[in-house]
Structures are given as C-alpha cells and as structure tokens.
C-alpha positions as CSV (number, residue, x, y, z in Angstrom):
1,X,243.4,44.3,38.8
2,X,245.2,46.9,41.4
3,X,246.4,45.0,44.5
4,X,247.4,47.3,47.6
5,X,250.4,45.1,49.0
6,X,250.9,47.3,51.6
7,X,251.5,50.8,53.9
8,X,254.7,52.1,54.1
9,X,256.8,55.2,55.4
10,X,258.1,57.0,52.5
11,X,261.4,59.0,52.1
12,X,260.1,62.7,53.1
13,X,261.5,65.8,51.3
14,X,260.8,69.4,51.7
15,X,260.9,69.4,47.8
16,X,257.9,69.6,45.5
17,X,257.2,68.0,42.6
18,X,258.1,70.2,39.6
19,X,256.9,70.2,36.1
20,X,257.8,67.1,33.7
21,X,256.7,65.4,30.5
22,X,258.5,62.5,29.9
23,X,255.3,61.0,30.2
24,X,252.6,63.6,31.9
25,X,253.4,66.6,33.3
26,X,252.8,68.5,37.0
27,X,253.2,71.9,37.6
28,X,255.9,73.9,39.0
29,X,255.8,75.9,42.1
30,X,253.2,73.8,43.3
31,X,252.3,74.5,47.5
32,X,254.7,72.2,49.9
33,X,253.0,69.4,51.8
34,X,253.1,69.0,55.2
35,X,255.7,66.1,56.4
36,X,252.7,64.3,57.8
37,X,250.4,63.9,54.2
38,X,252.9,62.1,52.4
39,X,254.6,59.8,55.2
40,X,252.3,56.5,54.7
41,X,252.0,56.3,51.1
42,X,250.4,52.8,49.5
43,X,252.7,50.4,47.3
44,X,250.5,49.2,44.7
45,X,251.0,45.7,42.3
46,X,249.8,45.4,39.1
47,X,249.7,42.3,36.7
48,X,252.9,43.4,35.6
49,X,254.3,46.5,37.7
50,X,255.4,46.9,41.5
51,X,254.5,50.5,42.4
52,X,256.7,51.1,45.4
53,X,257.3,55.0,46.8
54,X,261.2,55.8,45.8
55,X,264.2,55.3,47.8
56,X,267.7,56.4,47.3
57,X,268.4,53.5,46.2
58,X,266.6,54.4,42.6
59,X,268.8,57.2,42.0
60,X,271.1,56.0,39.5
61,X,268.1,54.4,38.0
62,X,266.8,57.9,37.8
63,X,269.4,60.0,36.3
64,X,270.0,57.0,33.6
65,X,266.6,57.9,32.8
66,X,267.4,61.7,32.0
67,X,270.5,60.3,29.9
68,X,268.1,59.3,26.9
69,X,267.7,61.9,24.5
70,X,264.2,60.0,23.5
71,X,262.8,60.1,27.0
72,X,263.9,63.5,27.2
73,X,262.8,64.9,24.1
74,X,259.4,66.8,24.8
75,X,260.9,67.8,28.1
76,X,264.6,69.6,27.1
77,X,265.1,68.9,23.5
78,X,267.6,65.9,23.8
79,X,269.6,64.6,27.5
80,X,270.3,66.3,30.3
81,X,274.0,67.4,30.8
82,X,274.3,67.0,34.3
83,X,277.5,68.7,34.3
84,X,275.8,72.4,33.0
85,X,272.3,71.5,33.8
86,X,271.1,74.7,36.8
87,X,268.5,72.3,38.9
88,X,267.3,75.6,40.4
89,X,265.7,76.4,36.9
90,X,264.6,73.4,35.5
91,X,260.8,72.7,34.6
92,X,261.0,69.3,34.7
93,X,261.5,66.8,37.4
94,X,264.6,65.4,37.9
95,X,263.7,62.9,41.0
96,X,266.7,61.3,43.3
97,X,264.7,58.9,45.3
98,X,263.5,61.7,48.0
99,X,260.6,63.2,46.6
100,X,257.3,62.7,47.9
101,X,254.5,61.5,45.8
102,X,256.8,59.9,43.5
103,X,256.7,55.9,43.3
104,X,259.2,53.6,41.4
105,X,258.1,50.9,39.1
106,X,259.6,47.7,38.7
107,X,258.6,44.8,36.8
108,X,256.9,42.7,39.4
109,X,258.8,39.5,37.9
110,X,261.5,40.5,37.7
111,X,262.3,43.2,39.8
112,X,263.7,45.1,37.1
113,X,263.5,49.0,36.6
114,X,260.5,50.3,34.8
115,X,260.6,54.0,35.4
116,X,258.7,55.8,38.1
117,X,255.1,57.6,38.3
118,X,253.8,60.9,40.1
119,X,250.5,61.7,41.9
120,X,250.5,64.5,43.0
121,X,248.5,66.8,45.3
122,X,248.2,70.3,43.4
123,X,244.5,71.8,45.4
124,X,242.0,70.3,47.6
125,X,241.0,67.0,46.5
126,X,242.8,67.7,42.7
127,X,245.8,65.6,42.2
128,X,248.0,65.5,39.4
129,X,249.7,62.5,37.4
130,X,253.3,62.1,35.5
131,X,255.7,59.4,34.8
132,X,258.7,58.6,33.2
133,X,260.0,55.3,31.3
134,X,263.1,53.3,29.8
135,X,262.7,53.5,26.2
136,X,263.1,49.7,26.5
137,X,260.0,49.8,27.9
138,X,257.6,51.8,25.5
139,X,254.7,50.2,23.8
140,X,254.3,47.7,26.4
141,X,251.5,48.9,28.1
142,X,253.5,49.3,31.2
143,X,252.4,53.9,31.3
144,X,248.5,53.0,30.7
145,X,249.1,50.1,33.6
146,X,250.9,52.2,35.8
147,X,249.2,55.5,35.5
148,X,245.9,53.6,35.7
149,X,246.7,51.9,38.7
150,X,247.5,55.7,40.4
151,X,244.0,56.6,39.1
152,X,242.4,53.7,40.9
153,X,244.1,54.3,43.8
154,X,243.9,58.6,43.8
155,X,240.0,57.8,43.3
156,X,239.0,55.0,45.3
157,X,241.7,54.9,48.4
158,X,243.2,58.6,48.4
159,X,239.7,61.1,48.2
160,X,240.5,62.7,45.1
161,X,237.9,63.9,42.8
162,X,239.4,65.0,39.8
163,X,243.1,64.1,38.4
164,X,244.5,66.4,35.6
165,X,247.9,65.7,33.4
166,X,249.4,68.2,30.6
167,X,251.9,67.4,27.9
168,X,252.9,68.9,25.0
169,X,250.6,68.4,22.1
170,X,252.9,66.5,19.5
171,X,253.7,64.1,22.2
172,X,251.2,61.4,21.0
173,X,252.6,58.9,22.6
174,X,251.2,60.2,26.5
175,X,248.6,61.5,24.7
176,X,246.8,58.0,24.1
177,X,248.1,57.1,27.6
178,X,245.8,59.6,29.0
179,X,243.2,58.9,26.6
180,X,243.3,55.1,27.6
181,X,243.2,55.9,31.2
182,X,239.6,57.9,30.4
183,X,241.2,61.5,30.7
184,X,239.8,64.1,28.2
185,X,241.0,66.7,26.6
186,X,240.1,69.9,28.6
187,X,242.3,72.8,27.0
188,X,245.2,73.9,25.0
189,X,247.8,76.9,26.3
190,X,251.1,78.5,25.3
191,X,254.5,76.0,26.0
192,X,257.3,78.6,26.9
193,X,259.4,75.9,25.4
194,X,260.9,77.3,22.1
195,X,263.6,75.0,22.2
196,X,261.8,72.0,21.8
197,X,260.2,71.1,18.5
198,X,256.7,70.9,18.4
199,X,256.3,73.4,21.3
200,X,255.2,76.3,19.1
201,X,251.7,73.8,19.3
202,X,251.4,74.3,22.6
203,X,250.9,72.4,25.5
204,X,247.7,70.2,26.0
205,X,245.8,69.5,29.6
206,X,243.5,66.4,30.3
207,X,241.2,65.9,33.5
208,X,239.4,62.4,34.4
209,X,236.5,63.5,37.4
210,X,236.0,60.7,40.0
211,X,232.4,61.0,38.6
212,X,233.2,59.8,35.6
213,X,235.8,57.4,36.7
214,X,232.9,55.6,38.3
215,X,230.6,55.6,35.8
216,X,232.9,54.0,33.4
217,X,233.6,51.2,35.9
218,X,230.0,50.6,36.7
C-alpha cells in the first residue's frame, strides 16, 4: 500500500526533464514549469521503497548509474563517457539531484540506493513516467513498486488523467513493467536511434487513463 510520509520543498531547476529509457522514457523539449508547480512535491513509502524528491546529495549515485553499460543499453548503446559525452545533445536524462519531478528511491530498510523515478508534467492533466535502476536491483519488483506508487499518487493526489511512457520495443524488460502497472500498448513510431540495437523496431508508447485506473481498483 502507498503511504504519503510527507510534503516537502524540492530542489527547483529551470531544467526539464529530457527523454530517457533506462526504464521508461519522457520526451524532450518538453514546456518549462513554473518554479511554483514543482516546489511541494510528495515523498511517498512503499513496502519496500522510500520515494523521496532528489537532492544533490544523489548525484554520485546518479552518474554511477550512467556508468553501467546494462542500464544504459537501450538508451546509448553501452556507458556514458562523461569525459566526451555533449549534455546539450543528449536524449536521455542524465539527472544531478536538481531536476524537478524526479524522486530518488532508496530501500526503505535500509536506506540504500535504488535508482530514481520520473513523473512528469508533459500537457494539461497528462503526465509522463520514467525511471532508472542498479542492475543489482532488477527482477526485484522494485520498477513495478515504484512506478506504481507514482501512478497512485499522479491519479489519486496529483489530478492527472492519463499517464503515458515510451521505450524502445526490444526492451522487454520496461515493457512488462508498464504492462504490470495496467498501461497498454497505444502505438509504435520511428526510434532515431541507429546506434542502438534493436532500434531499427522502433520505439513503443503505453498510456494507463485515470478511468481505467479506477476501474481496475474497484
């Protein structure tokens, strides 16, 4: 069961999410946020997670993240070299702990670093979902826990009415995620990701309506 701990001021950025896929993916150029909307944003607790919105102090976390050819593989082909790597062109997220929208999980035990999830605003009551894990932590349950619990909240707390999430479709893996979390298959378009193998399948979107959501609850 989702537990909202509490309300908390978030680190504020001017920046955007951008497009990622290490578990879902968001958009790029998506509209800027006013500083106001993303200022008190909920830290959730799962059985097993702590949701908390990210801090600075997750950016090493972070960046280990994008060191892991696995995690990155459906996103750029292998790790990130940080050293060549132009952020200015990148597709994919690459969060440092000031990005709105973007909370950190942690294992509620523990404490321990999880990864970190995305909910982001993308049109008027629309919201889109992503996340990123350790490798350590796949086939744990810990992406349908954590992606659930922002579907909860984006539905019942936030005043969404629809949440959508794209991958690429030979990544199976966030495929069943979304699929677990009672998203559906909506459409398939054109990845402009030639370097990445698989890509030439294209990329896959998924959409849950709050609708729906309820229905399945009920």
């Amino acid at each position: 069961m989702l537990q909202i701990v509490e309300r908390e001021r978030a680190n504020s950025s001017s920046r955007a999410c951008s497009t990622f896929q290490g578990g879902f993916a968001i958009g790029s150029d998506r509209l800027a946020r006013s500083e106001t909307e993303w200022l008190n944003v909920t830290v959730l607790r799962t059985p097993n997670l702590l949701l908390r919105p990210c801090s600075s102090a997750d950016r090493d976390d972070f960046i280990n993240l994008e060191r892991d050819p696995e995690v990155m593989r459906f996103l750029n082909g292998g790790p990130v070299d940080h050293g060549a790597i132009d952020t200015r062109n990148v597709k994919f997220l690459m969060p440092r702990g000031e990005e709105p929208y973007v909370w950190t999980a942690r294992r509620g035990a523990s404490g321990e670093f999880v990864g970190w999830f995305c909910l982001y605003p993308v049109g008027r009551r629309i919201a889109e979902i992503g996340y990123r894990l350790r490798r350590e932590d796949w086939g744990q349950g810990f992406a349908t826990e954590g992606a659930n619990a922002l579907v909860e909240w984006g539905f019942g707390f936030a005043g969404y009415s629809k949440v959508v999430a794209s991958t690429l479709a030979v990544n199976h893996g966030s495929r069943r995620v979304m699929e677990k979390i009672g998203m559906r298959h909506v459409r398939t378009s054109p990845a402009d990701l030639d370097f990445i193998p698989g890509a030439e399948h294209g990329e896959v979107w998924y959409a849950i309506d709050r609708s729906n959501w309820v229905a399945v609850r009920s």
